[in-house]
C-alpha positions as CSV (number, residue, x, y, z in Angstrom):
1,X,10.2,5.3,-10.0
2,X,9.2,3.9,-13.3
3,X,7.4,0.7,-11.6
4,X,5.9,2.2,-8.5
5,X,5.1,5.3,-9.5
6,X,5.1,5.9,-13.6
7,X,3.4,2.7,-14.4
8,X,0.3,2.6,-11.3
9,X,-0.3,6.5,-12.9
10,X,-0.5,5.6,-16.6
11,X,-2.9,2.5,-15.8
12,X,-4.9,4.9,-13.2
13,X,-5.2,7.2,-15.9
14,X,-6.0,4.8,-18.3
15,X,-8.8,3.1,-16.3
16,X,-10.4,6.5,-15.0
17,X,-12.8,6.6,-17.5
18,X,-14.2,2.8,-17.0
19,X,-14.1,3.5,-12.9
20,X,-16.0,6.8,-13.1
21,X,-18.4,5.1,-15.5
22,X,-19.0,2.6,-12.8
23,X,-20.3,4.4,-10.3
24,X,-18.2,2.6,-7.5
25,X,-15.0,3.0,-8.5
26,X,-11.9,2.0,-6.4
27,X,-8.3,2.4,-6.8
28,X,-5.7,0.8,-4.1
29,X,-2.5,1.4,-4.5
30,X,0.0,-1.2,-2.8
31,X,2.6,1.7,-0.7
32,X,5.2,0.5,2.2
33,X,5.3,1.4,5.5
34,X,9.1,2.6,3.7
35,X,7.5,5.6,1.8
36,X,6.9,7.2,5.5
37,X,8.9,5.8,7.7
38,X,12.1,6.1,5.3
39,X,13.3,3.2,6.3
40,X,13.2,0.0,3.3
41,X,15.5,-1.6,0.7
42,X,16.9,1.2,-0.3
43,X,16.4,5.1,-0.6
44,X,15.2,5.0,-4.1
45,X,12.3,2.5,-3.2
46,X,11.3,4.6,-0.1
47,X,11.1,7.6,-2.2
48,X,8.8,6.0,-5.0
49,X,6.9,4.7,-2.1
50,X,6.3,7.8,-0.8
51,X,5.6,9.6,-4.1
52,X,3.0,6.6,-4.3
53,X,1.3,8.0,-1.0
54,X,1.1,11.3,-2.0
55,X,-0.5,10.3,-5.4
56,X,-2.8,8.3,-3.7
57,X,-3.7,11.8,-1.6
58,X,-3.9,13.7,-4.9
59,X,-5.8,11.3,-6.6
60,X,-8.4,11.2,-4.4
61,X,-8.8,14.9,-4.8
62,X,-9.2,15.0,-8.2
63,X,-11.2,11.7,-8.7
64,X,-14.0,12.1,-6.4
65,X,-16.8,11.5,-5.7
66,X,-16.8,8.4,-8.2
67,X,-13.6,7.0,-7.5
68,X,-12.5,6.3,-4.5
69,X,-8.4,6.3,-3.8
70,X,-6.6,4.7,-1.2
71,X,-3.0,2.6,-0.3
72,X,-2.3,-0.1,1.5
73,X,0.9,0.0,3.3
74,X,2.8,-3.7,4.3
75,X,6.0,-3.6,6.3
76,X,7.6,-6.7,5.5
77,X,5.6,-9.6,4.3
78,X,6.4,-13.2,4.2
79,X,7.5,-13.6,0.3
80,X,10.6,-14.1,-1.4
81,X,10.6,-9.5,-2.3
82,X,13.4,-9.0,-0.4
83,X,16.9,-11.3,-1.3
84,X,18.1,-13.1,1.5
85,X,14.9,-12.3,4.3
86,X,14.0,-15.7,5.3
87,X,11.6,-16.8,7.3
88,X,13.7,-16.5,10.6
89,X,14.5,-13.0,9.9
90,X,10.8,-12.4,9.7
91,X,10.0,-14.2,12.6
92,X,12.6,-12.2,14.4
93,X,11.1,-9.0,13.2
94,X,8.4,-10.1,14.0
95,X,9.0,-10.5,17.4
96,X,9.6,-6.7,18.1
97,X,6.0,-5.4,16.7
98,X,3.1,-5.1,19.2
99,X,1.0,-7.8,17.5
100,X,4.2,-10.4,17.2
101,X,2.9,-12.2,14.1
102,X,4.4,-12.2,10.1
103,X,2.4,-10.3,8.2
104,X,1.3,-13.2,5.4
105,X,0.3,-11.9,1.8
106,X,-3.1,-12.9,2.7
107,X,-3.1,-10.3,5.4
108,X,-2.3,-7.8,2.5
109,X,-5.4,-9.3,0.3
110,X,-7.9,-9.0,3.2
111,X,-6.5,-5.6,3.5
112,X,-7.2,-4.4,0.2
113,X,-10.5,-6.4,-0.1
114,X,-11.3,-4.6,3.1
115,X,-10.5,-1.3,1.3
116,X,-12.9,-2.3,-1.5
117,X,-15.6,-3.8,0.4
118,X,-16.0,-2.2,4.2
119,X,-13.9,1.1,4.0
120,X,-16.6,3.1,1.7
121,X,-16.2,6.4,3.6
122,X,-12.1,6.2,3.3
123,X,-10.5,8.1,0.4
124,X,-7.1,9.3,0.3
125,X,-5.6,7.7,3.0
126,X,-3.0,4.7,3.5
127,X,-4.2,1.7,5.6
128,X,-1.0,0.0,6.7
129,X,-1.1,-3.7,7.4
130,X,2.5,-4.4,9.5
131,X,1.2,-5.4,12.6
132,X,2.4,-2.4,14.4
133,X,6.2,-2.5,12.5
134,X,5.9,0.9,11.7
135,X,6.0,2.0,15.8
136,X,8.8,0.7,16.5
């Protein structure tokens, strides 16, 4: 809880000020497809993740119009997070999504650059970046 919930709400709160001040402020919290579907690393993960979510929802309540909140949700990405997923067991996940690709940390960057830069009428929402994971 401490990492992926305590800490993003201490440096939201502390950076409110400087993003309303902006005029175009925009928080993007990185979530997991784990914090809906239940379904990660372990239960105490997909419960922060999920707390994460509805933070994000509350957030964006409270903060706007000037701030803008939302969270981008990976399932698993191709980076050395989780012990002992390499890059066959990603392939093979992989393989059961509609889109059939590993999500690359890049697809998580142009995700939350997307967020930033095209998604300007989005607040409050998660944008989830698992090329279809999550339906299956």
């Amino acid at each position: 809880m401490a990492s992926n919930v305590q800490g993003p709400f201490a440096t939201i709160r502390a950076f409110v000020p400087m993003l309303r001040a902006s005029g175009d402020g925009v928080i993007v919290n990185i979530s997991s497809i784990s914090g809906f579907t239940g379904r990660g690393s372990n239960i105490g993960y997909c419960a922060s993740k999920g707390a994460l979510d509805t933070m994000t929802m509350s957030l964006a309540s409270a903060l706007g119009p000037e701030i803008r909140v939302l969270a981008v949700s990976p399932g698993a990405v191709a980076t050395d997070f989780v012990a002992g997923r390499d890059r066959a067991a990603l392939e093979k996940l992989a393989e059961m999504t509609p889109l059939k690709r590993v999500i690359e940390p890049e697809d998580v960057a142009r995700t939350v650059l997307a967020c930033v830069t095209h998604l300007r009428a989005t607040t409050g929402t998660r944008i989830i970046c698992d090329g279809g994971r999550f339906l299956v």
